[in-house]
C-alpha positions in Angstrom: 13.2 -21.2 -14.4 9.6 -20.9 -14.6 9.1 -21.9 -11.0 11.6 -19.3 -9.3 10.5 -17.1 -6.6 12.1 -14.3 -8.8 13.0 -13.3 -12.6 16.2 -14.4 -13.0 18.7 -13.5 -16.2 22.3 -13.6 -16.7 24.7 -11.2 -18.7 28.0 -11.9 -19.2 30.0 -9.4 -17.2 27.1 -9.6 -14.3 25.9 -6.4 -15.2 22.6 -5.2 -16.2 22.5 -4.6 -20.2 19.3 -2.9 -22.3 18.0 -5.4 -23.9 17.8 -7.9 -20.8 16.0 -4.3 -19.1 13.4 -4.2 -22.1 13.1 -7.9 -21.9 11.9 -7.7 -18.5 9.9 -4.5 -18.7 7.9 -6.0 -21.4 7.7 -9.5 -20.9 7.8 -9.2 -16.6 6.8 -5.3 -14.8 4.2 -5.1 -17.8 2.2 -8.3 -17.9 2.2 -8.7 -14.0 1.4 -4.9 -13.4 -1.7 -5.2 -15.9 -2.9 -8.0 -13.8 -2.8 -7.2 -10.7 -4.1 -3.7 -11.4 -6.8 -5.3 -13.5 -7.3 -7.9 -10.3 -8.5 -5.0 -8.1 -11.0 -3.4 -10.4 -8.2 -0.5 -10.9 -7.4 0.7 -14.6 -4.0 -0.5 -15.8 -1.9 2.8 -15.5 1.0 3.0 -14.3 4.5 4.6 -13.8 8.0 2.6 -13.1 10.9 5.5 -11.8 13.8 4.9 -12.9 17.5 6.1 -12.1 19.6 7.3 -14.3 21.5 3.8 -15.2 23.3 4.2 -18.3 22.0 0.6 -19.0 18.2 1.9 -19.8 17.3 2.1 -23.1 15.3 5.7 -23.7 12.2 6.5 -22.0 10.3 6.5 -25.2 11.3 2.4 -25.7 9.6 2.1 -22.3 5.9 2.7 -22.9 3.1 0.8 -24.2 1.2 1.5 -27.4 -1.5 3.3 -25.8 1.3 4.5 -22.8 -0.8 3.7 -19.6 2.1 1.7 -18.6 5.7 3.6 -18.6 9.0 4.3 -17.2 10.4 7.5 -16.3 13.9 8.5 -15.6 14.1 10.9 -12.1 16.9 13.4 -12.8 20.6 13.1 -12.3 21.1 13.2 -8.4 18.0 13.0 -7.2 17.4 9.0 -7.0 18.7 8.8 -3.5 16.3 11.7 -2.2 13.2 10.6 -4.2 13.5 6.7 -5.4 11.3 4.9 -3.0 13.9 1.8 -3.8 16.3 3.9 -1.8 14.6 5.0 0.7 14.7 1.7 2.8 13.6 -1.2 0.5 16.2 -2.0 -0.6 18.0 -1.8 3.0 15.3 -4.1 4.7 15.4 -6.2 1.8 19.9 -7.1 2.2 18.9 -7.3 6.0 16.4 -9.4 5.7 18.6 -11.5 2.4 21.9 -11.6 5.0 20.1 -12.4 7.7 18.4 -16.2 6.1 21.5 -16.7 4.9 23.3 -16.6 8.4 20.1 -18.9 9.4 21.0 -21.3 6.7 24.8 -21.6 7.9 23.8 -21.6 11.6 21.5 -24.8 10.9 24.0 -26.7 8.4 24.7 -29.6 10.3 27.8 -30.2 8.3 29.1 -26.4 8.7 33.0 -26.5 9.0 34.0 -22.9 7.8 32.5 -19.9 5.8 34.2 -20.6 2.7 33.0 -24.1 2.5 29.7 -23.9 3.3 29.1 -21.3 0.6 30.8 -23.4 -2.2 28.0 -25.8 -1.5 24.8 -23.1 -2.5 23.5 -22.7 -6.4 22.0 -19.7 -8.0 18.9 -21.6 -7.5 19.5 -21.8 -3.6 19.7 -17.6 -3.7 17.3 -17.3 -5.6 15.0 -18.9 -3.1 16.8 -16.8 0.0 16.2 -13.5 -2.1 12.2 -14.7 -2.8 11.6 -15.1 0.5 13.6 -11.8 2.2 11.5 -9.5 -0.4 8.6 -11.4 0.8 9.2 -10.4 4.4 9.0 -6.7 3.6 6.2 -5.3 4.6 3.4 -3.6 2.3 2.9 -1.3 5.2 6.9 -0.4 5.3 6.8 0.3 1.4 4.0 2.9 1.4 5.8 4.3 4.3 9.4 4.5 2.4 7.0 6.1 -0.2 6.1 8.7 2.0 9.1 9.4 3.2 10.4 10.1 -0.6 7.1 12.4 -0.9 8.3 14.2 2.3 4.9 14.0 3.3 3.8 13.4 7.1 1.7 9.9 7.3 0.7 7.5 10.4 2.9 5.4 8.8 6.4 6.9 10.3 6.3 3.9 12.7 6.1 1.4 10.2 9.6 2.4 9.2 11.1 4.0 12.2 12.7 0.5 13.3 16.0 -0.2 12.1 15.8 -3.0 9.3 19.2 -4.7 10.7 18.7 -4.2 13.9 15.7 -5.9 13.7 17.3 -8.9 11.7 19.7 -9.5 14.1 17.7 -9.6 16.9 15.2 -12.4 14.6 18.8 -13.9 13.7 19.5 -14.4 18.0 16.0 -15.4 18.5 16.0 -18.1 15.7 19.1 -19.2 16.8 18.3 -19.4 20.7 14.6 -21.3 19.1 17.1 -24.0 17.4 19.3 -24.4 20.5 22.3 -22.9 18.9 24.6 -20.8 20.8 25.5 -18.2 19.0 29.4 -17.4 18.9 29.0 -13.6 18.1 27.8 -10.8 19.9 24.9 -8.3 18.7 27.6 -6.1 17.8 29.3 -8.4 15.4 26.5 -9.1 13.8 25.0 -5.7 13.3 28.2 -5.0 11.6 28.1 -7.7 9.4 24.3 -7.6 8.3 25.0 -3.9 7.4 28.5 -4.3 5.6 28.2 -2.0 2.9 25.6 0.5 3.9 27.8 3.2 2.9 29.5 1.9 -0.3 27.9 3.4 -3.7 25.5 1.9 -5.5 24.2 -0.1 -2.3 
């Protein structure tokens, strides 16, 4: 577990529960924070925003003794205006996740449907897919979905002006041409499949 690309813990209905939050805020976001803060010759201050998830515990469990290093709740119905998460990380990072995925499908050499294929990766497998997609956004895209929460103007706009799936699929076309695999789907289909649930909640 040690060796994953990300944290990984389990509940037993899937969902997110307080004391697996606090166990990561303390034992995860804090440590790491303090360090690379502390890395760059930078004080170790800083602030985690939170939504309003009913599975936080209170702010005031969320602070360390001498409360450099906090979480804050934004108010109720604000996180999709202000949350940097939701301003396009977390879009960039499911193109980016659905996008290796189709890679890894395309260059199975034993691919004989969908449904098969899948039954054949572990948590560990998606675990390394989801490392490496949040790897592939950019630190210049992040200060620029930061920005864009701030409302403020920056010379960063064209960081984030490109369309995260659009710009997986066409990676996903080129990889595949690279491999010398025709691909059986058009842009079209793909574009719609990379951006599935853009307009469900919660995604």
């Amino acid at each position: 577990m040690e060796n994953l690309p990300v944290v990984y813990m389990a509940s037993g209905n899937a969902w997110m529960t307080q004391s697996l939050f606090e166990e990561w805020f303390f034992n995860n976001f804090v440590p790491k924070v303090r360090c690379q803060l502390t890395s760059r010759g930078l004080e170790p201050k800083a602030l985690l925003l939170l939504d309003l998830c009913p599975a936080y515990p209170r702010e005031d469990n969320f602070r360390r003794q001498d409360g450099k290093i906090r979480a804050l709740c934004l108010p109720a119905n604000t996180t999709s205006l202000l949350q940097p998460m939701d301003q396009g990380i977390i879009k960039t990072f499911k193109a980016n996740y659905r996008r290796e995925l189709m890679m890894h499908l395309l260059l199975d050499p034993d691919y004989s449907s969908l449904v098969t294929s899948l039954q054949k990766y572990t948590i560990k497998d998606m675990c390394y897919i989801a490392g490496k997609s949040l790897r592939q956004v950019k630190t210049s895209s992040i200060e620029g979905y930061w920005m864009k929460g701030l409302g403020a103007l920056s010379n960063l706009q064209d960081d984030i002006s490109a369309i995260p799936e659009k710009e997986s699929v066409n990676t996903l076309i080129n990889s595949a041409v690279e491999h010398g695999l025709d691909s059986k789907y058009s842009e079209d289909v793909l574009m719609e499949w990379i951006s599935t649930d853009d307009n469900e909640p919660n995604f």
